[in-house]
C-alpha angles and dihedrals in degrees: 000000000000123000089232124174117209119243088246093061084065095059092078106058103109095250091071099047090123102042119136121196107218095177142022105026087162093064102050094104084065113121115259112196100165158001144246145167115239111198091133125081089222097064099115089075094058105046125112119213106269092021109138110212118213120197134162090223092255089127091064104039095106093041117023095181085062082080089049081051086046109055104064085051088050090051097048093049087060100240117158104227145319121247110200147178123240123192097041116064093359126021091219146347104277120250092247103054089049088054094048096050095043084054089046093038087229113150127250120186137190110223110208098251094230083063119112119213104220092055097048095045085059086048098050095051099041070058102058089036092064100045102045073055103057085035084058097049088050104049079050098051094053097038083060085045085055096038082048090053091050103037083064084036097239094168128229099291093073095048084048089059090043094065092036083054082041098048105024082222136117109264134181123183115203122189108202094194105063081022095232130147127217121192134181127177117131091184111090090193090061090031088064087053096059114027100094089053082044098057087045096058097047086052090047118105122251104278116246103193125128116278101148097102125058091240085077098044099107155140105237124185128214125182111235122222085255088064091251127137109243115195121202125200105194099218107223141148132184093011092295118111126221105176148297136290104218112200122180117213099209098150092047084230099120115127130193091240096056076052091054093052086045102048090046093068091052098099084047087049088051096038084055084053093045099050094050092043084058087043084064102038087059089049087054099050086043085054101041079060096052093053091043084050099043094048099047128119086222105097086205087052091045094046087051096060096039089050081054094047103104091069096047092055085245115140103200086187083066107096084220144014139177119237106186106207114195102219098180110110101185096066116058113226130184142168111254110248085267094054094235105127145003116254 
């Protein structure tokens, strides 16, 4: 996980006070990481994904279309926008070009023309320092809030309301290993919104995609039938995956940074899983032995498990008892960590 700022963010430092984006609105949550001058026509070889180019439009004075010919391979090559001067090599962006970037949601912004660039390029990145900084210390603050929760074992409901508390926004947790769902959302208004989407993805089957390499490892968004943006952090660790976090965004508030801090809680989130996954496997094997031990022709064996019964919720004063085996091995069932049921 990168500790990536979105291009919009940039749009507040004071040097920028009177920036206009022509072009690309749709693409100003992209990640700028850096930033870099463009007065020569080989640039494209040169640029770095979430680079933003400045110019002041010299290279196409003399052919304006060559910035029409320049923006997709812009775009391919994964930079984040183009701030650019206008009144001095060109008297404004061409049509066309403004067209082509809106389809491609590629940004295009106006640079104030008293601006100097290398002012503006130090402010940028003192910019994007500080706010990768305050980004870190949150994502650390609430990682300790979620290690605190599991260290008590306060279960996954309470780090379900944290990031609700963290967030403001509607959030389910479901583990699709123990096949539990954990929902938090206080407000009844936003809780409306959401419920039908709610009650299909609780219906919904474990999800089997691939998550086993980091190119997978994303925050994808689907529009819900109320209109709402749902995001979805897939929870895994060592290449294994556990589930999904399922934030709404009903208030259209989220920002990629609140994703970040969540996100980064996702291998917490799958190492609680994990731990109480192994503390069922050795129940299971605890329990294999009782039953071995309970069912043996041997009376030592047999004293020893009824020695051990308590534990197991066996009376061996009872004349009978029912003990249900599960003998399909295709499907992989399990007690949940409680005990309470069979998954």
């Amino acid at each position: 996980m990168k500790l990536v700022i979105p291009l919009r963010n940039i749009l507040n430092v004071s040097l920028l006070d009177g920036a206009e984006v022509l072009a690309g609105h749709g693409g100003l949550d992209r990640g700028i990481v850096s930033v870099n001058v463009m007065e020569v026509p080989d640039i494209v070889e040169w640029v770095r994904p979430g680079e933003l180019l400045l110019t002041t439009a010299y290279t196409f004075s003399d052919d304006p279309a060559a910035l029409e010919r320049l923006i997709p391979q812009l775009k391919e090559k994964d930079v984040c926008g183009l701030g650019i001067k206008t009144h001095r090599y060109i008297s404004e962006v061409p049509k066309s070009a403004i067209e082509l970037a809106n389809i491609l949601d590629f940004p295009i912004i106006r640079i104030p023309q008293d601006v100097p660039y290398g002012e503006l390029i130090k402010e940028i990145f003192n910019h994007i320092i500080g706010e990768q900084t305050r980004l870190l210390s949150r994502i650390n603050d609430f990682n300790h809030t979620v290690r605190e929760i599991m260290l008590r074992h306060g279960g996954m409901q309470e780090i379900v309301e944290q990031i609700y508390q963290a967030t403001g926004a509607p959030v389910m947790i479901r583990d699709d290993i123990f096949r539990d769902h954990y929902c938090f959302c206080p407000d009844q208004e936003k809780e409306a919104q959401i419920e039908n989407d709610i009650q299909k993805l609780m219906a919904m089957p474990s999800d089997k995609g691939d998550y086993t390499t980091p190119n997978n490892r994303y925050q994808h968004v689907t529009m819900v039938e109320s209109g709402l943006s749902r995001y979805t952090i897939p929870i895994y660790f060592d290449n294994t995956y556990y589930g999904n976090i399922f934030i709404w965004d009903t208030e259209g508030s989220l920002r990629p940074q609140d994703l970040f801090v969540i996100e980064s809680t996702s291998t917490l989130i799958a190492l609680d899983i994990l731990n109480r996954t192994t503390l069922v496997e050795r129940e299971n094997v605890h329990q294999t032995t009782f039953l071995e031990q309970l069912l043996s022709e041997d009376p030592k064996e047999q004293q020893k498990a009824i020695d051990s019964a308590d534990y197991y919720r066996f009376n061996p004063e009872l004349p009978s008892q029912i003990v249900a085996l599960v003998m399909n091995r295709e499907e992989r069932l399990q007690m949940t960590a409680n005990n309470s049921k069979m998954i």
